[in-house]
C-alpha positions in Angstrom: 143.6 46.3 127.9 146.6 45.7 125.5 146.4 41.9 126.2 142.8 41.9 125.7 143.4 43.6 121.8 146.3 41.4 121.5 144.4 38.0 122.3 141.1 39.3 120.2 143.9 39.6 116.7 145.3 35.8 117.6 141.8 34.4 117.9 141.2 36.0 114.1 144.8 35.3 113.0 146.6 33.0 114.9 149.5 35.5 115.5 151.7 34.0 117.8 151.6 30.6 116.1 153.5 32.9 113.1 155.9 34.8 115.4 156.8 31.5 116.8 157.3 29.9 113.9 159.3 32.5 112.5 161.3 33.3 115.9 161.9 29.7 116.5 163.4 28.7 112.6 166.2 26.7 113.6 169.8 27.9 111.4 172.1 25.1 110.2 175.9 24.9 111.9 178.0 28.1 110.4 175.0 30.4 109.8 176.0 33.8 111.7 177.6 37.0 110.8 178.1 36.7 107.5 174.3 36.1 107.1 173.1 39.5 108.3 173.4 41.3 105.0 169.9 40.5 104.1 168.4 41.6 106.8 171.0 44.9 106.5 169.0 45.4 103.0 165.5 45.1 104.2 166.2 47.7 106.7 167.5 50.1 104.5 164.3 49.6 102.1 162.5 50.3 104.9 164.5 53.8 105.8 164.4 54.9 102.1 160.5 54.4 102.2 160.4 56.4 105.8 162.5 59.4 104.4 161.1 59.3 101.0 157.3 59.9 102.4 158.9 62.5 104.6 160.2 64.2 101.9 157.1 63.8 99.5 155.2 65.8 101.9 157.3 68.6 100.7 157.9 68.1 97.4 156.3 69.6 94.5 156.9 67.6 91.0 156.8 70.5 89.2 160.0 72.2 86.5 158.6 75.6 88.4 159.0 74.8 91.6 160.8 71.4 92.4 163.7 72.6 92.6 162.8 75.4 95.6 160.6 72.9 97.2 164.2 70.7 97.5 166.0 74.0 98.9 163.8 75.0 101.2 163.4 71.0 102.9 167.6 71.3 102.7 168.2 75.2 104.0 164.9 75.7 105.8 163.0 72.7 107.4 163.6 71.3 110.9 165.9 68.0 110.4 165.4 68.3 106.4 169.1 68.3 105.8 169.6 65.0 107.8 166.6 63.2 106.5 167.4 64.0 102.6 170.8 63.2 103.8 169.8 59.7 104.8 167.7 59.4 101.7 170.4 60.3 99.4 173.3 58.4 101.6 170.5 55.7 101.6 170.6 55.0 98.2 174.1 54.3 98.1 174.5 52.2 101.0 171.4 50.2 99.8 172.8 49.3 96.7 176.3 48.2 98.1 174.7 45.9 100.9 172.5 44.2 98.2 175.7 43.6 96.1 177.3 42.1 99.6 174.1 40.1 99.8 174.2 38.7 96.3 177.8 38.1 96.9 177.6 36.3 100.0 175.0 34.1 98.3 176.9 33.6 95.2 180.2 31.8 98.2 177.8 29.9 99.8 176.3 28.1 96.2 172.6 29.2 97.9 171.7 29.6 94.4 171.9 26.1 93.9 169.0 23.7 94.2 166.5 24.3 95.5 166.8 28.1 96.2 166.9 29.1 92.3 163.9 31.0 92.5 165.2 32.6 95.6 167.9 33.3 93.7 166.4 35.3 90.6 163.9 37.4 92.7 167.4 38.2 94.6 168.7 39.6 91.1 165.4 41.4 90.1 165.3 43.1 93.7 169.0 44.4 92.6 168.0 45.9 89.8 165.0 47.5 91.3 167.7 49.3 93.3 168.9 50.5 90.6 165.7 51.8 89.1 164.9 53.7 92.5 168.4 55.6 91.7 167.6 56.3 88.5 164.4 57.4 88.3 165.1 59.5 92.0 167.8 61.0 90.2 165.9 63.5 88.5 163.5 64.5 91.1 165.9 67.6 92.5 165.5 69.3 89.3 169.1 70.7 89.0 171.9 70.6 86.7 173.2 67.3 87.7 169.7 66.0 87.5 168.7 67.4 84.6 171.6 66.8 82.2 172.3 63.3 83.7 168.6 62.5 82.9 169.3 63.7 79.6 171.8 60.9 78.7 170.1 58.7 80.3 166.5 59.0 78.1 169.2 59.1 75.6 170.8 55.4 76.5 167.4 54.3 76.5 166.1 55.1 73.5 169.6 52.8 71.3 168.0 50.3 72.7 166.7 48.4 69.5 162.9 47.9 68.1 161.2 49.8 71.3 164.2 52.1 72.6 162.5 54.8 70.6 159.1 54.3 72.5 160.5 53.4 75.9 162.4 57.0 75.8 159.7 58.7 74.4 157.2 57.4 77.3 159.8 58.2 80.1 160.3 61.2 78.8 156.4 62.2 77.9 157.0 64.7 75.0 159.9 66.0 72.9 162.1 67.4 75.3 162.6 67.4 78.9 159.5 68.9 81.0 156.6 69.0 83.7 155.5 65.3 81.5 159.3 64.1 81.9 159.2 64.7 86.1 155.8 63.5 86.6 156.7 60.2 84.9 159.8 59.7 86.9 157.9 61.1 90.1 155.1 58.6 89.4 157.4 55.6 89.0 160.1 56.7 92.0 157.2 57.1 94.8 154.1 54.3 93.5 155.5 51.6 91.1 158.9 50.6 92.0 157.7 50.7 95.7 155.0 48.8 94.8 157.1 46.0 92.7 159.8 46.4 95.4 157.3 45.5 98.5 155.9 42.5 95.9 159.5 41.6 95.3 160.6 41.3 98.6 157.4 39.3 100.5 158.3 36.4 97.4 161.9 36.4 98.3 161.3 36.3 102.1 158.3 33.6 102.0 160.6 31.7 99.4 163.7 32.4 102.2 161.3 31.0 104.8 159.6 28.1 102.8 163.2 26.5 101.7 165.1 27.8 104.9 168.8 29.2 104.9 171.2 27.1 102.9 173.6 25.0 105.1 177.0 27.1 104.2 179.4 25.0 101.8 177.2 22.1 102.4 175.9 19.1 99.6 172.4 18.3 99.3 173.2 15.0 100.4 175.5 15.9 103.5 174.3 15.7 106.7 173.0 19.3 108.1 173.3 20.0 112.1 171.3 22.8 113.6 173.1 24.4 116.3 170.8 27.7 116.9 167.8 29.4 116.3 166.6 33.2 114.6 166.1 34.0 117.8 167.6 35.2 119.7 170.7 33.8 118.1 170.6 35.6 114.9 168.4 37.9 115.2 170.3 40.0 118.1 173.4 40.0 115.1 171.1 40.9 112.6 169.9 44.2 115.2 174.0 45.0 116.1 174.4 45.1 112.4 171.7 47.5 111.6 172.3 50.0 114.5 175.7 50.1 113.1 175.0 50.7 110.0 172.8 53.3 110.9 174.8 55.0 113.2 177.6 54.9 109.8 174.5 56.6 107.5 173.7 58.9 109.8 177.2 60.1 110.2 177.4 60.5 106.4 173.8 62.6 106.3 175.3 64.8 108.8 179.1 65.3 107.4 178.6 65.2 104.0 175.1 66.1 103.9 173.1 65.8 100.2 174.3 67.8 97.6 172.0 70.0 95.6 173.5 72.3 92.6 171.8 75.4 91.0 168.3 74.9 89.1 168.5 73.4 86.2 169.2 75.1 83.3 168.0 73.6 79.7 170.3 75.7 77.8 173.3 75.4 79.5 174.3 72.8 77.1 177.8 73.1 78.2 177.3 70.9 81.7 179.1 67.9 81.7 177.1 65.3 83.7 178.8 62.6 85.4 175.8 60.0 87.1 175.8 58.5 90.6 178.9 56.1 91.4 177.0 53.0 90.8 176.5 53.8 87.0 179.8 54.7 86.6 180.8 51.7 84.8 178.0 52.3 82.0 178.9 55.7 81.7 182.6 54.5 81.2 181.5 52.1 78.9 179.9 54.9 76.9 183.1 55.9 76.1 184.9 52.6 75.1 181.9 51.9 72.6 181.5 55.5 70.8 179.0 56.3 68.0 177.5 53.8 66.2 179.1 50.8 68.9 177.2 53.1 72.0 174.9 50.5 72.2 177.5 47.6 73.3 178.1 49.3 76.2 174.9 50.7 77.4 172.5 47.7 76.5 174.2 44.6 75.1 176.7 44.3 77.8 174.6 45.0 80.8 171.8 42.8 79.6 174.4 40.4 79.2 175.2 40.8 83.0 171.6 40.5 84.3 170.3 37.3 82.0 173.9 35.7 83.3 172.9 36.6 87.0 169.2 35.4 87.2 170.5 32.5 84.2 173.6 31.6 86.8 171.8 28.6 88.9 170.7 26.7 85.4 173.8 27.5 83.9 176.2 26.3 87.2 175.7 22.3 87.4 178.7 21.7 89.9 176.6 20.3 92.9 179.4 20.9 95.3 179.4 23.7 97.4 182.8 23.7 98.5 185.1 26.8 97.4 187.7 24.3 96.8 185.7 22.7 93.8 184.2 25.9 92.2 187.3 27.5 90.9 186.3 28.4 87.5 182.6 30.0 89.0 184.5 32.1 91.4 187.3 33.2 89.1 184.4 34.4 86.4 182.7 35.9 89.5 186.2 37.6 90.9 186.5 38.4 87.1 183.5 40.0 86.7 183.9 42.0 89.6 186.9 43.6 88.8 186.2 44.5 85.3 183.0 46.9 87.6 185.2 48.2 89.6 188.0 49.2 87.4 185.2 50.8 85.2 184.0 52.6 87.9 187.4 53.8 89.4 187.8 55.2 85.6 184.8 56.5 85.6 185.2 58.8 88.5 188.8 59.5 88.2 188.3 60.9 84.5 187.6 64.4 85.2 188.0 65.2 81.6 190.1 68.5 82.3 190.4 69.2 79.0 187.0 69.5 78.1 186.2 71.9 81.4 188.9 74.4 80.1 187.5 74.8 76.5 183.9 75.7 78.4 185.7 78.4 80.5 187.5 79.7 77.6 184.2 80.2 76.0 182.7 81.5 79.2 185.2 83.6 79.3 184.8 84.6 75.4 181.4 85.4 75.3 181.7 88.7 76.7 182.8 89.7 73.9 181.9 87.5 71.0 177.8 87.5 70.8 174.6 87.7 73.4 173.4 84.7 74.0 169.8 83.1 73.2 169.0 83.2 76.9 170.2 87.2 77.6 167.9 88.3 74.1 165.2 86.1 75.4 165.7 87.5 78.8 165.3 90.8 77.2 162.3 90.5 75.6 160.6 89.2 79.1 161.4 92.2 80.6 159.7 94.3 78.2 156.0 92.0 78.4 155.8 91.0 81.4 155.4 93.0 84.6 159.3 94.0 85.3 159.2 97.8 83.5 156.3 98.9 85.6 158.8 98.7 89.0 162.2 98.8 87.1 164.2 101.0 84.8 167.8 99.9 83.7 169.6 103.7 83.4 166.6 105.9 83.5 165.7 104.2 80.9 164.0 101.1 79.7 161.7 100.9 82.6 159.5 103.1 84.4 159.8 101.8 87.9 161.8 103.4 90.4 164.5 100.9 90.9 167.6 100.8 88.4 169.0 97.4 87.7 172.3 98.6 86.9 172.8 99.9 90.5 171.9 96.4 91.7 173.2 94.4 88.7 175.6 91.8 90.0 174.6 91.8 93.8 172.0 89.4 94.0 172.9 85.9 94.0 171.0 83.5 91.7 169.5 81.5 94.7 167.8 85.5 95.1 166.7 85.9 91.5 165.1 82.3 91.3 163.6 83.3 93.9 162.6 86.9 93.2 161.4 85.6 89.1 159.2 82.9 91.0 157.4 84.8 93.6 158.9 88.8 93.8 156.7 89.1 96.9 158.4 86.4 99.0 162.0 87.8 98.4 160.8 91.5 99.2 158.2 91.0 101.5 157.6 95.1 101.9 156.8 95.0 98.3 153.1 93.8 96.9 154.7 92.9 93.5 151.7 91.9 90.6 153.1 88.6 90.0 152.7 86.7 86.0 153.1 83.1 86.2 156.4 82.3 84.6 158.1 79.0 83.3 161.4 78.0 84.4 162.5 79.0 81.0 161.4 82.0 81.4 163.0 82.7 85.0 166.4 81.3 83.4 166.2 84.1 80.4 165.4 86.7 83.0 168.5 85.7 85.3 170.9 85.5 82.2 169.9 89.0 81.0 170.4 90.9 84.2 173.9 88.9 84.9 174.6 90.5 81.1 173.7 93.8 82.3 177.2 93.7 84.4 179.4 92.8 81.4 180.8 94.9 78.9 178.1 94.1 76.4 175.2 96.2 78.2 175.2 98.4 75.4 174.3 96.0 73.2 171.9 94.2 74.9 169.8 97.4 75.4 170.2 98.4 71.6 169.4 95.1 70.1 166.1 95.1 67.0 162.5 94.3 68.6 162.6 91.8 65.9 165.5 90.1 67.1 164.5 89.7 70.6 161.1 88.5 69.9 162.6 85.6 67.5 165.1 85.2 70.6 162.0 84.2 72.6 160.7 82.0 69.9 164.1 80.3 70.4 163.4 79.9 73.9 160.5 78.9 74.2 161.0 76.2 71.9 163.7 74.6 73.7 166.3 75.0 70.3 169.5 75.5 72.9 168.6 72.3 74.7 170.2 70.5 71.5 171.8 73.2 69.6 175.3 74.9 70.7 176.5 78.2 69.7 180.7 78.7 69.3 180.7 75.6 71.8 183.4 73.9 70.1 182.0 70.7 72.3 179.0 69.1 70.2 175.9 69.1 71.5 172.6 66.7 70.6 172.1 69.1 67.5 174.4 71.0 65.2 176.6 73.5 66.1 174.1 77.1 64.8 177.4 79.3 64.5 178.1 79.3 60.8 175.2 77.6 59.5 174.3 80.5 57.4 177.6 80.3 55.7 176.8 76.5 54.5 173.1 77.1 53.7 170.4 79.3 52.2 167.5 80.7 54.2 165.0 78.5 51.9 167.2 75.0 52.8 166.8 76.6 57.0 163.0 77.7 56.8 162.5 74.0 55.2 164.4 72.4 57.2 162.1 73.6 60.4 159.2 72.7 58.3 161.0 68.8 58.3 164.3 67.9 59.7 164.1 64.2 58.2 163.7 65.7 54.4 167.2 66.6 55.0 169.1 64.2 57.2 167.5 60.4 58.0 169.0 60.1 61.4 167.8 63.8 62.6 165.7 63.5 66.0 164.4 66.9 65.6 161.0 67.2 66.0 158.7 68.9 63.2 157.8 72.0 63.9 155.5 72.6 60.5 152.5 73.2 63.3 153.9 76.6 64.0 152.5 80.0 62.0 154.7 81.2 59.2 155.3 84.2 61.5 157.1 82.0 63.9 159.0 80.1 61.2 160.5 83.1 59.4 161.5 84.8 63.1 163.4 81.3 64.0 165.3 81.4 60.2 166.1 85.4 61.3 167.5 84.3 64.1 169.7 81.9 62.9 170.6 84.6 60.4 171.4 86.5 63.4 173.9 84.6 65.2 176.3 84.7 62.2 175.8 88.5 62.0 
């Protein structure tokens, strides 16, 4: 039966004329080991496309709910922790073997005539690699994700004439949202998979049509075949990738993939470090500061990539020989080094200095001033659902169960949880259930982790006035930019003390048009919102420097 289905294909395609032809390709002398990196790479495409559907089926690309959808596929699902393990180990080990595979080419001179083509679509496949790490990055939805993607819509958008429009399609809107995650869900899962696949059949059918370079060999030398893909090279090419697998797997496994809290928009005081294999830009970052930020993040690494797909115009040596390309493999060695170094700087600087000042104003808060997200918090409590099933005292609520008798017992994992759906994380309980914004669950975690602290009292006493324009705060997104007695800067100005510098008229106006009053300001208008809105927001900021 099977012979009969496989004889009907070969009339209609002529199938084992192409496995024969591909199975018999003859390799010049000195093609073995060292050639199997390619085939390493393909492989590992292949996995990160297996695990990455797997995973989709599970994921929702949503701020509400990605980041649960990611827990439960970790903590909950049969084999999820391995298989996002081997999607997030993946990653790595894809983009290391495609560097060994550039490399390798780069020794042997198979850039040279007539492989340049070969060549380029080797160094556009690299940086799709990339792309796939960046854009997956955000796709977890917590703090690393979130605050990492931050800087890097930010990097994007010095790039000059269109850096302003690239970031602002990536990122779909004026902050960081449900637009932002579709967009990098839509280009992680359809079109880099899609350029990958097209990629990849143009640099094998150019592989196949020109054959494998002779290693260290001259056009005009005289080429001896010794062996053939099969089953010569192809049974290295299988050792290779079962032990490369076996290595992956053992990483998913031991190290697992990590996966920090949910992400939280105004906890601007994370400092996000990105994936090893941006470590170099993000070192650059901070050898070209301010105005000289874009040196690092886009002159010098479009610099790298034109001199990479530019090298086989660029290199006329024809020999091959190591002997005779001194000066291309010092650059090369050169180059190398230079990545590394930034790299090893990048994740040995763990900036210890700057993680003490946020603890010390951690630490401070209790008894400085309530936070945006703790008033915000408060004012959810009293319009949505929560008072009709708690009270906080006898008070303030009139549910039967007191928060203060529970206040600092749940973990945050249980109040994500509890915010998102209360019937799932008390099943006994048929809870009426709003439909709140991640925002929103973040305020409502922040106040009842207040309710612990020393500053209770205050919390419960604070004006109506003052929480509602602590909502307004909120739900605008202001701490996503703005700090308040951070000492660190943020993307915004500092709010503590800007009472003390300015008059309500020059802060009212100032919402109405930020670029009135400074040029270079990247906050939005916000002149759409009702005069209402506008004087709560300038009260608030009169607030903070009570």
């Amino acid at each position: 039966m099977l012979d009969s289905v496989i004889n009907w294909l070969d009339e209609r395609l002529n199938m084992r004329e192409g496995f024969k032809e591909l199975l018999d390709e003859p390799l010049p002398e000195g093609v073995g080991w060292t050639h199997v990196f390619g085939s390493i790479s393909l492989f590992l495409f292949l996995l990160q496309a297996a695990t990455g559907i797997f995973l989709s089926m599970f994921y929702a690309p949503t701020p509400e709910a990605a980041h649960l959808s990611v827990s439960y596929v970790q903590n909950d699902l049969f084999l999820g922790a391995f298989v996002r393990g081997l999607h997030h180990w993946g990653s790595s080990f894809f983009v290391v073997f495609t560097v060994i595979h550039l490399l390798r080419t780069f020794i042997y001179s198979a850039y040279k005539y007539p492989r340049e083509l070969t060549w380029i679509f080797g160094v556009i496949l690299f940086n799709l690699v990339l792309a796939f790490g960046l854009t997956g990055y955000l796709l977890p939805w917590d703090q690393k994700a979130y605050w990492a993607t931050v800087v890097t819509l930010n990097i994007a958008g010095t790039a000059p004439i269109l850096g302003d429009v690239i970031q602002k399609i990536l990122q779909g809107g004026e902050v960081i949202g449900s637009v932002t995650l579709t967009h990098f869900y839509s280009l992680h899962v359809i079109v880099l998979p899609l350029l990958t696949l097209g990629a990849v059949a143009i640099h094998v059918f150019l592989q196949k049509r020109q054959g494998i370079a002779p290693p260290f060999k001259s056009p005009d030398e005289e080429v001896k075949f010794k062996s053939r893909f099969w089953p010569d090279q192809l049974f290295k090419d299988g050792v290779a990738i079962l032990l490369i697998f076996l290595i992956l797997s053992g990483f998913a496994i031991i190290f697992g993939a990590p996966l920090e809290k949910m992400a939280d928009p105004t906890d601007s005081s994370y400092v996000p470090k990105p994936e090893w294999y941006f470590l170099s830009m993000y070192q650059l970052q901070k050898i070209f500061p301010g105005n000289l930020e874009i040196i690092g993040t886009i002159i010098i690494p479009t610099i790298g990539i034109l001199a990479l797909i530019l090298l086989p115009f660029y290199d006329k040596n024809p020999s091959r020989k190591l002997k005779d390309r001194k000066l291309a493999l010092t650059l090369m060695t050169a180059a190398m080094m230079t990545v590394g170094g930034l790299t090893i700087l990048g994740a040995t600087d763990d900036r210890p200095e700057e993680s003490t000042v946020i603890v010390e104003v951690q630490e401070g808060q209790e008894s400085s001033r309530l936070q945006p997200p703790e008033l915000s918090g408060r004012y959810l409590y009293q319009n949505e659902t929560c008072m009709k099933c708690h009270n906080i005292g006898g008070s303030h609520g009139e549910g039967e169960y007191d928060l203060l008798k529970t206040s600092g017992d749940k973990s945050v994992i249980w109040l994500k949880e509890h915010f998102s759906n209360p019937t799932l994380a008390q099943p006994e309980k048929i809870v009426e259930q709003g439909s709140l914004t991640l925002d929103q669950i973040t305020d409502l975690k922040s106040f009842y982790l207040r309710l612990s602290t020393s500053q209770r009292d205050e919390l419960l006493t604070v004006t109506q006035e003052v929480l509602y324009s602590a909502n307004l705060y909120s739900q605008y997104k202001c701490g996503a930019c703005h700090k308040i007695d951070d000492p660190e800067p943020g993307f915004g100005p500092n709010l503590a003390g800007v009472t003390l510098r300015h008059d309500r008229e020059y802060i009212y106006d100032h919402f109405l048009d930020p670029k009135k009053f400074d040029p270079n300001s990247i906050m939005p208008k916000f002149d759409w919102l009702p005069k209402e809105e506008l004087n709560a927001l300038t009260d608030f900021v009169y607030y903070i420097d009570k």
